[in-house]
C-alpha positions as CSV (number, residue, x, y, z in Angstrom):
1,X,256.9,93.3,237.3
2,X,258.2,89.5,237.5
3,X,257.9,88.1,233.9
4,X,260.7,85.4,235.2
5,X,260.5,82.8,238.2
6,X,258.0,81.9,240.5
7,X,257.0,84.0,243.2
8,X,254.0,83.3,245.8
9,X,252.7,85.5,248.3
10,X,250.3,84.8,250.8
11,X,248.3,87.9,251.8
12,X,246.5,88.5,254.7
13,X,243.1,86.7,255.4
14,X,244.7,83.8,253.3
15,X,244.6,84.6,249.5
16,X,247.6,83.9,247.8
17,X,248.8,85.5,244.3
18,X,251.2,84.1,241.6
19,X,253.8,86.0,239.5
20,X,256.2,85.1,237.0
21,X,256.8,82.4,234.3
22,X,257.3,79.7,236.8
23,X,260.6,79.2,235.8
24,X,263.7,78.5,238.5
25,X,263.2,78.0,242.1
26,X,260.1,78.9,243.5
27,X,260.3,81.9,246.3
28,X,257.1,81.8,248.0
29,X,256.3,84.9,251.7
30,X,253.5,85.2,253.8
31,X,252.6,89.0,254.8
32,X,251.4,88.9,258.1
33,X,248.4,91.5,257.9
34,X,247.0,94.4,256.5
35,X,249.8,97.3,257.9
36,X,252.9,95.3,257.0
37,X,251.4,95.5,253.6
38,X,250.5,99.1,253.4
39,X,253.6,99.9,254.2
40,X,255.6,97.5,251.7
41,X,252.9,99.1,249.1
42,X,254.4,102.5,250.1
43,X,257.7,102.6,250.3
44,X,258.6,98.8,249.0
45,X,262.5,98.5,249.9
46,X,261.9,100.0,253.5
47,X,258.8,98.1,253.7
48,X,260.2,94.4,253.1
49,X,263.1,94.9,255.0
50,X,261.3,96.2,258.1
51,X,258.8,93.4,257.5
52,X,261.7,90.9,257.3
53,X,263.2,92.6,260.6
54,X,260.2,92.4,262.6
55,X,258.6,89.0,261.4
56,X,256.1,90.2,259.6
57,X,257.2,88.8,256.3
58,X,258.3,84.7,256.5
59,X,259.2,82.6,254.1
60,X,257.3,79.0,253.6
61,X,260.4,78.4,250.3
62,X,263.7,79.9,249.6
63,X,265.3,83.4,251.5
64,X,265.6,86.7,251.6
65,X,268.4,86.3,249.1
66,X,266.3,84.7,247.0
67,X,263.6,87.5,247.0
68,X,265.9,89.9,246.3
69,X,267.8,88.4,243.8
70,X,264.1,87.7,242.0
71,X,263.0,91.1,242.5
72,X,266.3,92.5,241.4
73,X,266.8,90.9,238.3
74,X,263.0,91.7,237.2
75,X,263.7,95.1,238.1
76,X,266.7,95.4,235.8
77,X,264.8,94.0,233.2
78,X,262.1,96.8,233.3
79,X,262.4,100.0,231.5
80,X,263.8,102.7,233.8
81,X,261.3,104.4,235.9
82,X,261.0,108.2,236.5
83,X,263.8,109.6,238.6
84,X,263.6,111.0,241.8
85,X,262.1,114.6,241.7
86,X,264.5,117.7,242.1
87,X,263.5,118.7,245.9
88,X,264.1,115.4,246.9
89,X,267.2,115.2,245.6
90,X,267.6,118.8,246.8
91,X,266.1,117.6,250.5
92,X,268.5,114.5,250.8
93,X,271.6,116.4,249.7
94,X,271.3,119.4,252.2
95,X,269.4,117.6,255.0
96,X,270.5,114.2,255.2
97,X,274.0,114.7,253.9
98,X,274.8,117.5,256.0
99,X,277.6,115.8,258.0
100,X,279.2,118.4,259.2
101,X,281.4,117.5,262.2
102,X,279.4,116.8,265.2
103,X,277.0,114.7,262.4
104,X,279.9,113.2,260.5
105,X,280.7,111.4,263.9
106,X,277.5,110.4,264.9
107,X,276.7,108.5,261.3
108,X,280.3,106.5,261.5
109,X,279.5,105.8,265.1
110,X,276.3,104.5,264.3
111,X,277.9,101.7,261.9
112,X,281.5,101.6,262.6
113,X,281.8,101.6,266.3
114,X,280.0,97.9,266.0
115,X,281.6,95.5,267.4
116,X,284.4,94.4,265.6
117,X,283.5,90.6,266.9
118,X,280.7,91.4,264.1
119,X,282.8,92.5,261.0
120,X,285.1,89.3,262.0
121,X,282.5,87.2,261.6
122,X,282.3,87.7,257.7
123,X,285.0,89.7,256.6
124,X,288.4,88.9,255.9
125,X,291.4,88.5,258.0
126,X,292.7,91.6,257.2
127,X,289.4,93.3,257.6
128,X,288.8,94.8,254.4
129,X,285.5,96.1,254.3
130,X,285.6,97.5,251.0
131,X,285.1,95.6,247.2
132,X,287.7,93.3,246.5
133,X,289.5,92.6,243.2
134,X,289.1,89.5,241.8
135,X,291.7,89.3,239.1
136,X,290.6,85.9,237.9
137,X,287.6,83.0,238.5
138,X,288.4,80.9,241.6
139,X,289.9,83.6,243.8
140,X,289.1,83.2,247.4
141,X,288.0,86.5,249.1
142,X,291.4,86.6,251.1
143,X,293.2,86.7,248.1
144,X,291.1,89.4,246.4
145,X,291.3,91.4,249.1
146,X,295.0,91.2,248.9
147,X,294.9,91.8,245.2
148,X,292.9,94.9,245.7
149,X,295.7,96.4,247.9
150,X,298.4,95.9,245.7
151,X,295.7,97.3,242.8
152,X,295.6,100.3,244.7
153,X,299.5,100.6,246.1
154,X,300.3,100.4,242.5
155,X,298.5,103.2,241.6
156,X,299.3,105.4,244.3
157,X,303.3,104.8,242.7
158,X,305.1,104.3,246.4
159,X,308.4,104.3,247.4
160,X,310.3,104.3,250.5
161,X,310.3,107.2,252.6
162,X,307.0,108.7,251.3
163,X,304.7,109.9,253.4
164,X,301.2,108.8,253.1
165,X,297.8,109.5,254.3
166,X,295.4,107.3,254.8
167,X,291.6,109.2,255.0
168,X,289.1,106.6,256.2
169,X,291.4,103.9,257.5
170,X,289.2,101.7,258.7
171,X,290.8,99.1,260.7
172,X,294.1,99.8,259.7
173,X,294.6,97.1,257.1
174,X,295.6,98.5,254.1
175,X,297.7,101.7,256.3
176,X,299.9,98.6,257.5
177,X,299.9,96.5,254.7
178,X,301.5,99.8,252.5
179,X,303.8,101.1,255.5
180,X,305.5,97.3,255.1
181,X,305.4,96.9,251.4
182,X,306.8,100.0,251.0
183,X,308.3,101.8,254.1
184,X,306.1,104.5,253.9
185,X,305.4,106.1,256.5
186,X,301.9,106.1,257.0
187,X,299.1,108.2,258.6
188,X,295.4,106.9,259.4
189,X,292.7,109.0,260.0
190,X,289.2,107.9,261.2
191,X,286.0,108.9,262.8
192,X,285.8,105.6,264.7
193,X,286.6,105.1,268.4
194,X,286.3,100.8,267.5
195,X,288.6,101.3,264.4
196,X,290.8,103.5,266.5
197,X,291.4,101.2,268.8
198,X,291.8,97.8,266.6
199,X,294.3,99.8,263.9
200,X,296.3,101.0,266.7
201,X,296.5,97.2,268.5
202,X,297.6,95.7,264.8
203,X,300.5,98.5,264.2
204,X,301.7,97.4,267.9
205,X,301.4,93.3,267.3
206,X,302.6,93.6,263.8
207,X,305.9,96.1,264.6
208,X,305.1,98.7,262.5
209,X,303.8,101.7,264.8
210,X,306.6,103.4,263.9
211,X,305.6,103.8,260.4
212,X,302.2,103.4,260.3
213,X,300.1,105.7,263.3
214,X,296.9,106.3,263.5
215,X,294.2,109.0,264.8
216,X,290.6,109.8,265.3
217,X,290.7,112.8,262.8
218,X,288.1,114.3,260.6
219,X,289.1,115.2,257.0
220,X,288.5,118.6,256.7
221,X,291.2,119.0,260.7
222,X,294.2,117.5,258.7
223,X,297.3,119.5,258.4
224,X,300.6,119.6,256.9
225,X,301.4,118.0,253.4
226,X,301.9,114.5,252.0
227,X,303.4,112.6,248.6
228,X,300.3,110.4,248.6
229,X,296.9,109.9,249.9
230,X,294.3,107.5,249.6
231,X,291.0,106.6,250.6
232,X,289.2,103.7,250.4
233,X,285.4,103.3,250.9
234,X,285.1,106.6,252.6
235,X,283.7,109.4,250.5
236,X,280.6,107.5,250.0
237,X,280.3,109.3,253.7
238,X,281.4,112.4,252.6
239,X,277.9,114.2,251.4
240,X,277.2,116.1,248.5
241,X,277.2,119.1,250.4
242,X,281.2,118.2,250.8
243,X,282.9,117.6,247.8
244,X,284.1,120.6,246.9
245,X,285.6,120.9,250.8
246,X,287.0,116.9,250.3
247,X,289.0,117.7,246.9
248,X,289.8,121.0,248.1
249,X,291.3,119.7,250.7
250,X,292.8,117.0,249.2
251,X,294.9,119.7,246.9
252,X,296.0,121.4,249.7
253,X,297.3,118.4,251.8
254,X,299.0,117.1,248.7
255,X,302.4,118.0,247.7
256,X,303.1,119.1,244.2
257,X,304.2,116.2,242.3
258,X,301.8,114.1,244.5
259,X,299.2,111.3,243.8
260,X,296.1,110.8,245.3
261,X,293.7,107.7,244.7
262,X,289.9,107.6,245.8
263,X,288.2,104.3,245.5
264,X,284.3,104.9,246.2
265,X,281.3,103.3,245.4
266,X,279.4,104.9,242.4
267,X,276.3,105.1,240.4
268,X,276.3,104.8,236.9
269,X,272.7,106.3,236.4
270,X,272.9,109.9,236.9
271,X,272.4,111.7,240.5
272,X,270.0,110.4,242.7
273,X,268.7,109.4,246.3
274,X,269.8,107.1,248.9
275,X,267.7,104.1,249.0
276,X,265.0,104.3,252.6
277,X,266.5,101.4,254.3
278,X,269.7,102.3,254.2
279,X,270.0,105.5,254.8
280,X,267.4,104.5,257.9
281,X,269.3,101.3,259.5
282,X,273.1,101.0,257.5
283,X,274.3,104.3,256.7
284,X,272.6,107.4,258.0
285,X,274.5,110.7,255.7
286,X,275.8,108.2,253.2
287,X,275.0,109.0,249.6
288,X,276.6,106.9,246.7
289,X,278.0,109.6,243.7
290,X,277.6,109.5,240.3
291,X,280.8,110.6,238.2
292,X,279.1,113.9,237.4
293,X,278.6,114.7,240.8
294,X,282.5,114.3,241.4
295,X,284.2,115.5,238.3
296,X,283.4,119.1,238.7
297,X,284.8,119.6,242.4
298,X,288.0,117.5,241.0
299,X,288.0,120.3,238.4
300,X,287.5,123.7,240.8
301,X,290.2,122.0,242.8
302,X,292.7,122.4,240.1
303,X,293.3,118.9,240.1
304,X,294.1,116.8,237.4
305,X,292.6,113.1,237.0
306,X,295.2,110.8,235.3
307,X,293.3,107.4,235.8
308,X,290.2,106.7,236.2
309,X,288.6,102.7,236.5
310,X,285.1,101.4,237.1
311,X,285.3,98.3,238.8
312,X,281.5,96.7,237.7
313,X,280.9,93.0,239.1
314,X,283.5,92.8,241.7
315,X,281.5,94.2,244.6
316,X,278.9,92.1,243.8
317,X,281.1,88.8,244.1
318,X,282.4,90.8,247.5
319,X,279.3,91.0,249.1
320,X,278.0,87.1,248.1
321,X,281.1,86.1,250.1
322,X,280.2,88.3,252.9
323,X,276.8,87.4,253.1
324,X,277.7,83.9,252.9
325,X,280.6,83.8,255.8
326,X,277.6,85.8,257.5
327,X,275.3,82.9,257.5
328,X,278.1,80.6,258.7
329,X,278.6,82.7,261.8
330,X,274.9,84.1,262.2
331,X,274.8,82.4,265.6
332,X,277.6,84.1,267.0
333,X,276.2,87.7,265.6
334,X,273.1,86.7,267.6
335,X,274.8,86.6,270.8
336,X,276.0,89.5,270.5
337,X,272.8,91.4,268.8
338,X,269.9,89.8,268.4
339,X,268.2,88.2,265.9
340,X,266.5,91.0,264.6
341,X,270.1,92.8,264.0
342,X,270.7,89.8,262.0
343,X,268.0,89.7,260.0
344,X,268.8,93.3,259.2
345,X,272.5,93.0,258.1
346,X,270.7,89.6,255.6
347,X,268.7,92.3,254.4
348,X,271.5,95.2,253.7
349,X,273.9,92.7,252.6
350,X,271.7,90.9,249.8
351,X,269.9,94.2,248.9
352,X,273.9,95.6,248.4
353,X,275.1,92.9,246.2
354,X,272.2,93.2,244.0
355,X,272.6,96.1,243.1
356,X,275.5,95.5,242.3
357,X,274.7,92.8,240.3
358,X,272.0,93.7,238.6
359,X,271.3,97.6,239.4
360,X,273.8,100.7,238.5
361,X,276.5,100.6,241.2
362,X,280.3,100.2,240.8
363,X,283.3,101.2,241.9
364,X,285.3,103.9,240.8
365,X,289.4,104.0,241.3
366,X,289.9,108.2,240.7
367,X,294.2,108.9,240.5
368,X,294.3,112.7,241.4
369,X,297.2,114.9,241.1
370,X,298.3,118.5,240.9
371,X,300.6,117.6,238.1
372,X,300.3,116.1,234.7
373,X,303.4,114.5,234.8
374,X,303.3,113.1,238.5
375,X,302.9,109.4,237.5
376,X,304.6,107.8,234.5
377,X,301.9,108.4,230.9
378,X,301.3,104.7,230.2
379,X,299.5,102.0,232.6
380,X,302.2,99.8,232.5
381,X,304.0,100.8,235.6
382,X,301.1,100.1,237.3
383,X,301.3,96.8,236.4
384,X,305.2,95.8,236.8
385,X,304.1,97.6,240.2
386,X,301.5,94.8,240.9
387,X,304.0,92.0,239.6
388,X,307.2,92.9,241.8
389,X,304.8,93.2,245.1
390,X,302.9,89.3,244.1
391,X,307.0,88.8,243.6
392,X,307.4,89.9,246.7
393,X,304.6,87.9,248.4
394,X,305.5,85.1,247.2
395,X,309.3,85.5,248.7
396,X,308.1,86.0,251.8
397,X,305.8,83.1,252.4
């Protein structure tokens, strides 16, 4: 498998093999006996990263970036393995990605309702933990961040007096940032208690709970209808199981000459399975979709997609920035974990920007509506959109 760099592992009992063309910096593990390597010959992602976890696999040169940055960019080199069989893609859609509503909770609880003292320690100060948008070289993740909310305000088309739902708010950033862009009015929903808590705080500090409120709602309990909705970074929670109950829902809740914009994470290789370690130790019932796999719910909805964009590197430039503020505050995540739960989050966020980088994921930007003629048939208002809010920006600093 690696016909580029140098890779040296020790094995247990002391022999030590060689791989690659010695090229680039050398990367170079020990395996700390005979089990840790079964089980990284079984199942190799889950494997490593337990091994990593638990100590069993140290590094005499580089990281655990560098190992997975090696590994990944052999592994794109390679012709394409076979894909995974249909029961198990059959077994992981109806039994891991269930989440109905008791299970729905339980999986965001399991990574959301983390301390938020964690997700300040490497994400932005808005708290954006979804791919930025880096509209040119140099940009620092604050400003991409900020770039992909006026991306994605520009696309929704807002104007003052909408009212907006907001499905998978997360901490409340990009609710608030649109409710005083705008004057939307703005509705979050979320299955977090933490988020909850921390959106509701900002709209208080920030003046703006009167136009942008928030509530521990699941998707499919929403009522009434709205001239926009968006969600960012959420249906990659949904489940297979659930699209056609997301994007029905999403017609019903949205008004006739509506607009609705889903940003997910997608797979550009066809369907497939969630990789062991994640759905294990990041996110248990999370499943990343290929197009085909959304399309046809989008279609038995009766709705029509008027934009679609696949954002390709930008997550992958997200996540270095991440896992690099991430190492700069790994001493304050140990206090409040351990240093096990930080070698686990390395782990997820270099195995997550690799494949990015060098595997199949991106991003997709889906515009719904239940009209052809809700938004304007050109891209250019989206973009005067994007200029009179960096216009705007600018004004107010």
């Amino acid at each position: 498998m690696f016909q580029h760099g140098a890779l040296e592992v020790r094995l247990p009992g002391g022999r030590t093999l060689s791989a690659g063309d010695g090229s680039g910096p050398p990367v170079a593990i020990t395996i700390a006996d005979n089990l840790t390597l079964a089980k990284i010959i079984a199942k190799p992602s889950l494997g490593v990263g337990e091994a990593y976890m638990d100590g069993r696999l140290t590094f005499d040169q580089g990281t655990i970036h560098d190992l997975v940055d090696l590994t990944l960019k052999n592994a794109g080199a390679r012709p394409r393995g076979p894909r995974p069989g249909a029961f198990k893609r059959w077994w992981a859609k109806m039994i891991r990605e269930n989440n109905e509503r008791r299970s729905a909770r339980r999986n965001v609880a399991h990574h959301y309702d983390l301390s938020v003292d964690l997700y300040r320690a490497f994400l932005d100060e808005d708290l954006q933990y979804s791919c930025a948008f880096f509209e040119h070289p140099g940009m620092t993740l604050e400003e991409a961040q900020g770039a992909k909310k006026r991306h994605i305000a520009a696309k929704l088309a807002l104007a003052e007096g909408q009212k907006v739902l907001d499905i998978g708010c997360g901490w409340g950033g990009l609710a608030l940032s649109l409710a005083a862009w705008t004057g939307a009015s703005v509705e979050g929903v979320t299955l977090s208690t933490e988020q909850l808590a921390t959106a509701q705080a900002r709209a208080e500090a920030m003046g703006l709970a009167a136009r942008a409120s928030f509530s521990l709602t699941d998707y499919r309990d929403i009522t009434g209808t709205y001239d926009r909705i968006v969600s960012v970074g959420m249906f990659e929670h949904v489940g297979r199981p659930n699209y056609q109950a997301f994007f029905d829902t999403i017609a019903k809740l949205l008004k006739e000459d509506g607009v609705a914009l889903i940003h997910s994470i997608g797979r550009s290789e066809g369907p497939s399975t969630t990789d062991a370690f994640t759905a294990k130790y990041i996110f248990p019932g999370g499943y990343i979709p290929a197009l085909s796999e959304v399309l046809p719910p989008v279609e038995r909805a009766g709705l029509w997609v008027t934009d679609i964009e696949i954002l390709r590197l930008h997550y992958a430039e997200t996540l270095r920035r991440w896992y690099d503020r991430f190492l700069a505050r790994r001493a304050e995540v140990a206090a409040l974990y351990d240093e096990r739960f930080c070698r686990m989050w390395e782990y997820y966020l270099v195995g997550a920007e690799m494949g990015f980088r060098y595997g199949g994921h991106m991003n997709f930007q889906l515009q719904l509506a239940k009209r052809k003629d809700a938004v304007p048939i050109t891209r250019h208002y989206m973009e005067d959109a994007e200029r009179a809010l960096v216009a705007k920006a600018r004004r107010a600093a």
